[in-house]
C-alpha positions as CSV (number, residue, x, y, z in Angstrom):
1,X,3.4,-3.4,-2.5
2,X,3.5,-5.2,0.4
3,X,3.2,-9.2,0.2
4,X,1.0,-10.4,2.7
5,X,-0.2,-13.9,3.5
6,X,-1.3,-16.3,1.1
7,X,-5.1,-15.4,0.6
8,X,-7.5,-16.9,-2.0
9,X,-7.9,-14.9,-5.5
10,X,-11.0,-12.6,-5.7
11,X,-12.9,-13.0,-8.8
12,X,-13.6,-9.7,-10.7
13,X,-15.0,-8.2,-13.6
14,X,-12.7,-5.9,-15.0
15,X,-13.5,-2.7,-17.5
16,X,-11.4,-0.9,-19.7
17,X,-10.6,2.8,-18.6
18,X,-9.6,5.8,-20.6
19,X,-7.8,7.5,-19.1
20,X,-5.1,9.9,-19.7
21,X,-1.8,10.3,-18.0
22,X,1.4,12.9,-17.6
23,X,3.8,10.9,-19.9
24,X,6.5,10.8,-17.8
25,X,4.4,9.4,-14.9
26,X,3.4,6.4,-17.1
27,X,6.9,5.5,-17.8
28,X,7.4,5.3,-14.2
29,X,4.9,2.9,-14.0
30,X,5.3,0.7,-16.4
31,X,8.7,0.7,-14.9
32,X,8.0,-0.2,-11.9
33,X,5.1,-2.8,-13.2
34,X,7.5,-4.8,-15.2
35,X,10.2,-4.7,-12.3
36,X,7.3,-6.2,-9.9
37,X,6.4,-8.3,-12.4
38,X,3.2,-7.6,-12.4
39,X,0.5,-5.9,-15.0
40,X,0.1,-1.9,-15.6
41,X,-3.4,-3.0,-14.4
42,X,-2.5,-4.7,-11.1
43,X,0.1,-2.2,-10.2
44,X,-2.5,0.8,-10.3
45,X,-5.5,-1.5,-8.8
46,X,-3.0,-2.3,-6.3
47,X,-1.6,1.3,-5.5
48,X,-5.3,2.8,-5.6
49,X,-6.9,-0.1,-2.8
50,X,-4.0,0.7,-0.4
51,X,-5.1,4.2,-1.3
52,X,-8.6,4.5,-0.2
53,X,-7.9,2.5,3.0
54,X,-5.0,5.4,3.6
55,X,-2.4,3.0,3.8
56,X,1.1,3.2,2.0
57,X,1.5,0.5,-0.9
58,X,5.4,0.3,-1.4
59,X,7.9,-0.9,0.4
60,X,11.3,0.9,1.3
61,X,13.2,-0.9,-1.4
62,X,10.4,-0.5,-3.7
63,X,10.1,3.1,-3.7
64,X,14.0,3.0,-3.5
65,X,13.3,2.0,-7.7
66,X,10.8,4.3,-7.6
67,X,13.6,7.2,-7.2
68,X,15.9,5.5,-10.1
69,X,13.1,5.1,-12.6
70,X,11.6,9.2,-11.7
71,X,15.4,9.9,-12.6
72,X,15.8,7.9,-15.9
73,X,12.6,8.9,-16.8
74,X,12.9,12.3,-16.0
75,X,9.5,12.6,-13.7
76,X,9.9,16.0,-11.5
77,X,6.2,16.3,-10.2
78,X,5.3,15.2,-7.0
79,X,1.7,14.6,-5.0
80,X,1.7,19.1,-4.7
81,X,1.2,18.9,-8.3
82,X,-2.0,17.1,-8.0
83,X,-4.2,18.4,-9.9
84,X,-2.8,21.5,-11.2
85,X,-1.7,19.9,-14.2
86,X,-2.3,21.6,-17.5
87,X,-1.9,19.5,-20.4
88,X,-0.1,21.0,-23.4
89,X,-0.9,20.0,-27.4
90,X,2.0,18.0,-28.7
91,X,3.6,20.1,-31.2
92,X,5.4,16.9,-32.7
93,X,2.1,15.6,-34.6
């Protein structure tokens, strides 16, 4: 994400959200969170504001780590998947 200006901090109320994600996509994020240094939180608030105002939230060096951490974590779907995911029962438990 793009650093802008120093502004003052917004004061929120934040909620816990259940949510479920493609494993592989997770580890990509936290990935990239913890190399931003910032929450799993922020990076998705973050990612989903630049979203709704259509705007791109990384810059070219950060979605430069984005490629190394889609490869180490093996993540091979892209935006076309949207939404076409089927989720399959974990035969493991």
């Amino acid at each position: 994400m793009k650093k802008t200006k120093a502004r003052q901090p917004k004061r929120v109320e934040r909620v816990q959200v259940g949510a479920r994600m493609e494993k592989t996509l997770v580890k990509v994020l936290k990935g990239l969170a913890e190399y931003l240094d910032i929450s799993l939180g922020d990076l998705l608030e973050g990612v989903t504001l630049h979203a709704l105002e259509g705007k791109a939230p990384f810059s070219k060096e950060t979605l430069a780590q984005v490629e190394r951490l889609k490869t180490v974590y093996h993540l091979h779907l892209s935006a076309e998947d949207s939404h076409q995911l089927v989720e399959v029962r974990n035969e493991k438990r």
